[in-house]
C-alpha positions as CSV (number, residue, x, y, z in Angstrom):
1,X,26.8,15.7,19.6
2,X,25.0,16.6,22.7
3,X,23.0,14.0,24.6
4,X,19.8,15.2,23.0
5,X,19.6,14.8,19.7
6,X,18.0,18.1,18.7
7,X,19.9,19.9,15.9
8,X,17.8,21.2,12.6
9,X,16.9,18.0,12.1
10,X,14.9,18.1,8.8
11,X,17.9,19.9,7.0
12,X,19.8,16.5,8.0
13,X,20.5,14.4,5.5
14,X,19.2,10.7,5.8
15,X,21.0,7.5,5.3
16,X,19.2,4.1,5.1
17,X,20.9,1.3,6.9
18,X,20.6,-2.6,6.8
19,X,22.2,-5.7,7.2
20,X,21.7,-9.6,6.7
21,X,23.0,-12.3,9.0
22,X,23.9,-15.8,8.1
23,X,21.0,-17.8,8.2
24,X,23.0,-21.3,8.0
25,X,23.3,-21.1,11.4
26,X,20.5,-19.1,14.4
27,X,20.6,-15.4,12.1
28,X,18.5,-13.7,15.2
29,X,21.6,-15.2,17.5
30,X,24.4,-12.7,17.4
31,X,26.6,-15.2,19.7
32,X,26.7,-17.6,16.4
33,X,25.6,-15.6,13.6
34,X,28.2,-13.4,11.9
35,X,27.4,-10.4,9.8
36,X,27.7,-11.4,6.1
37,X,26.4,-8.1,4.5
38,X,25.5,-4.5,5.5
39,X,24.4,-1.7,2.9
40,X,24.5,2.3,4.0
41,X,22.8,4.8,1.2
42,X,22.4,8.0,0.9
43,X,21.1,10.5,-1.8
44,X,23.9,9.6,-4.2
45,X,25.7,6.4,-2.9
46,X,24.9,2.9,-1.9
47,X,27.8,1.2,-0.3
48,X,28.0,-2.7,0.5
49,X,29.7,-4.2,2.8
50,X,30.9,-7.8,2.9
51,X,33.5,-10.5,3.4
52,X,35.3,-10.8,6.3
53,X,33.7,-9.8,9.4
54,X,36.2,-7.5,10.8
55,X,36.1,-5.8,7.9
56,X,33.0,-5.5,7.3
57,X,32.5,-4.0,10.5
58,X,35.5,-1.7,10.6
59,X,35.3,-0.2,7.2
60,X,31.0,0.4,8.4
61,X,32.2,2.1,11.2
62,X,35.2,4.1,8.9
63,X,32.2,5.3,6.5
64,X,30.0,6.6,9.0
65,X,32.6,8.2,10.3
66,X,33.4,10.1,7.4
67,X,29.9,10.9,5.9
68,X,27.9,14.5,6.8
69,X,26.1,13.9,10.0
70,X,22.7,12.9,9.5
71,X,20.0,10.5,10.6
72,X,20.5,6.4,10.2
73,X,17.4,4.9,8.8
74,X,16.5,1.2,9.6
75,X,13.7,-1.0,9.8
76,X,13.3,-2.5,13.2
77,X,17.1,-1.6,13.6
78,X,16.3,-0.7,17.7
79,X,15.7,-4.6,18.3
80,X,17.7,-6.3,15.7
81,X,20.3,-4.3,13.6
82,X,22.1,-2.7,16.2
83,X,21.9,-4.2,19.2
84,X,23.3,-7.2,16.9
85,X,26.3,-4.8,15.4
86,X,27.2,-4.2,18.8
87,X,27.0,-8.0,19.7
88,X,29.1,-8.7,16.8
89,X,31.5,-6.0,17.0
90,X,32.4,-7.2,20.3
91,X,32.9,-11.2,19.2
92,X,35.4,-9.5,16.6
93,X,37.1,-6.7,18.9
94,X,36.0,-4.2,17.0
95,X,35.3,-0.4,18.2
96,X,32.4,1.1,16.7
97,X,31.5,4.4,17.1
98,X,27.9,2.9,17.8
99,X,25.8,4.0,21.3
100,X,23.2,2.3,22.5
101,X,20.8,3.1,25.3
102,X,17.9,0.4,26.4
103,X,14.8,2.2,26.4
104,X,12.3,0.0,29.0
105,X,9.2,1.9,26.8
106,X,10.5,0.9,23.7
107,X,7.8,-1.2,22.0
108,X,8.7,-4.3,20.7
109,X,9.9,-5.1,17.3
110,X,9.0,-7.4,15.0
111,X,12.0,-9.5,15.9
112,X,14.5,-9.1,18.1
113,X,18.2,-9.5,18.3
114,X,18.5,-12.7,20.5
115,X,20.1,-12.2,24.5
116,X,18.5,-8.6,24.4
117,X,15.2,-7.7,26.5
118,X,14.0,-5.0,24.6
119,X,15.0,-2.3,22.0
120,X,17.6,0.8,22.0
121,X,17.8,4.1,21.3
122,X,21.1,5.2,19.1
123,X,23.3,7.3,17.6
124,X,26.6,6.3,16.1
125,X,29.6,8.6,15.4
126,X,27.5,12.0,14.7
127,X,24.3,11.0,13.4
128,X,21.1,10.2,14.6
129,X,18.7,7.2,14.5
130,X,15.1,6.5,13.6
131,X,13.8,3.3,13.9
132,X,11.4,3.4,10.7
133,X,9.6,0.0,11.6
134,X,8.1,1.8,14.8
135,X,7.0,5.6,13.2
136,X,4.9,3.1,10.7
137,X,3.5,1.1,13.6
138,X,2.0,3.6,15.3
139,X,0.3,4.9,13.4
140,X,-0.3,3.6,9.9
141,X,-0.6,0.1,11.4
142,X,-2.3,1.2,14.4
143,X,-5.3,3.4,11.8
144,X,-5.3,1.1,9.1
145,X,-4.2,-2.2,10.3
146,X,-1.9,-2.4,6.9
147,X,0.8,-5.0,7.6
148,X,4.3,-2.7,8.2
149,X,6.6,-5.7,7.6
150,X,9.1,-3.9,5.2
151,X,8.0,-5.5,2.3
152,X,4.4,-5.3,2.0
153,X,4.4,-1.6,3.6
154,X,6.9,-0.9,0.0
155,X,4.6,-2.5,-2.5
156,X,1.8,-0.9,-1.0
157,X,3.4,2.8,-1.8
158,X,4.4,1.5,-5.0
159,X,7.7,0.8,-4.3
160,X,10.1,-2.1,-6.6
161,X,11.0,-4.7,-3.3
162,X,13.0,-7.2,-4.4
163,X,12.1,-10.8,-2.6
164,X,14.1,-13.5,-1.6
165,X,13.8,-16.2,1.2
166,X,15.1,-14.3,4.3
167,X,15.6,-18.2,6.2
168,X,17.7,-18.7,3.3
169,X,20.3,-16.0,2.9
170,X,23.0,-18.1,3.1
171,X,22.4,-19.8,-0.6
172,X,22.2,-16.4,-2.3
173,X,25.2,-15.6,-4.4
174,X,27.2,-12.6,-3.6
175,X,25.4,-10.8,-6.4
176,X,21.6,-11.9,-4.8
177,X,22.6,-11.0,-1.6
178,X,23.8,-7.4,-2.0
179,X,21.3,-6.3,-3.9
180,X,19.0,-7.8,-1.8
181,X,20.6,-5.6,1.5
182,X,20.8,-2.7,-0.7
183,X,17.2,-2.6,-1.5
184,X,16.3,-2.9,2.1
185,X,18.5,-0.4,3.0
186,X,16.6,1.9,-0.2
187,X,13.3,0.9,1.1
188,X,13.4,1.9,5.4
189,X,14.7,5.2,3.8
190,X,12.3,5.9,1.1
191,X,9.8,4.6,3.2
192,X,10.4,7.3,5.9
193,X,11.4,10.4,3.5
194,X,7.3,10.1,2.7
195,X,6.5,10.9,6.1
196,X,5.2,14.6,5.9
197,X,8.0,15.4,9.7
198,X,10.4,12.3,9.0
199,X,12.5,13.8,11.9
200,X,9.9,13.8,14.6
201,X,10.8,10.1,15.2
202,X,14.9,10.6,15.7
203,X,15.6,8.8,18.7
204,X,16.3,11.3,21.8
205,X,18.7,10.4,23.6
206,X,17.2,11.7,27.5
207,X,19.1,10.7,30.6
208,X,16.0,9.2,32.1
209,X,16.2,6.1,29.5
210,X,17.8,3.6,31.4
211,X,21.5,1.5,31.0
């Protein structure tokens, strides 16, 4: 992939990305959070990912590796998500195919991935990223004022969210808690496929974004 990110974009597929951290310890604190579950879907898959960290991580990274190129969809994912995959990946010694690029203009998120000053552009392996939380901010929370926290943005489109305690992830079952990253990961990408140019908010990787 070139350094900017500038292919047909709207004939790219797009993939909707999450993941959940364990909240028994600091979740925003990649230095003592591990990973517990990350979910990648596409038109006709929704894969989970879980168990042990290094594999978790490693088989993410295989996937991605293997799919079409397209565009990752997350929701605040240029604050949290991947600066904290990257975090993790290196706690574990894992290689990801993941680049980041800290982006001094990039507003801020929601939350953000504890030890990290502001948010990132990406790509990982050859696809693209768009930060879903931030397209929604500027402007439909920006006109409106409508809350774009994941979940209330969904019901407000009419969208099934499924709800859990997100300071609680840690006392879901297996079952609870991958259908609850799977339906994240369903949402940020439904959620930007509405957008009449979803691809006019892939992150462009320009050289004069700072290290």
């Amino acid at each position: 992939m070139s350094d900017n990110f500038a292919p047909a974009l709207h004939q790219l597929p797009f993939y909707g990305l999450d993941i959940e951290t364990d909240t028994s310890v600091d979740g925003l604190d990649p230095e003592v959070a591990p990973v517990v579950a990350a979910a990648l879907v596409g038109e006709d898959f929704q894969d989970v990912f879980d168990g042990k960290e290094t594999d978790l991580l490693t088989d993410l990274d295989h996937r991605l590796a293997e799919l079409e190129p397209g565009v990752l969809v997350t929701w605040n994912g240029g604050c949290f998500d991947l600066p904290f995959l990257r975090d993790r990946a290196a706690v574990c010694g894992v290689t990801l195919g993941l680049q980041l690029v800290l982006d001094p203009l990039f507003p801020s998120g929601r939350q953000r991935s504890q030890h990290h000053a502001g948010g990132y552009r990406a790509r990982w392996h050859d696809h693209g990223h768009i930060d879903a939380y931030q397209v929604f901010r500027a402007d439909v929370g920006a006109s409106i004022g409508l809350s774009c926290a994941l979940k209330p943005l969904a019901r407000f489109v009419g969208l099934e969210v499924v709800e859990v305690d997100s300071q609680r992830i840690h006392e879901l079952s297996d079952d609870e808690r991958r259908a609850y990253v799977i339906s994240d990961a369903h949402l940020a990408r439904a959620l930007i496929r509405r957008r009449a140019r979803p691809w006019a908010g892939v992150d462009q990787l320009l050289l004069l974004i700072g290290s």
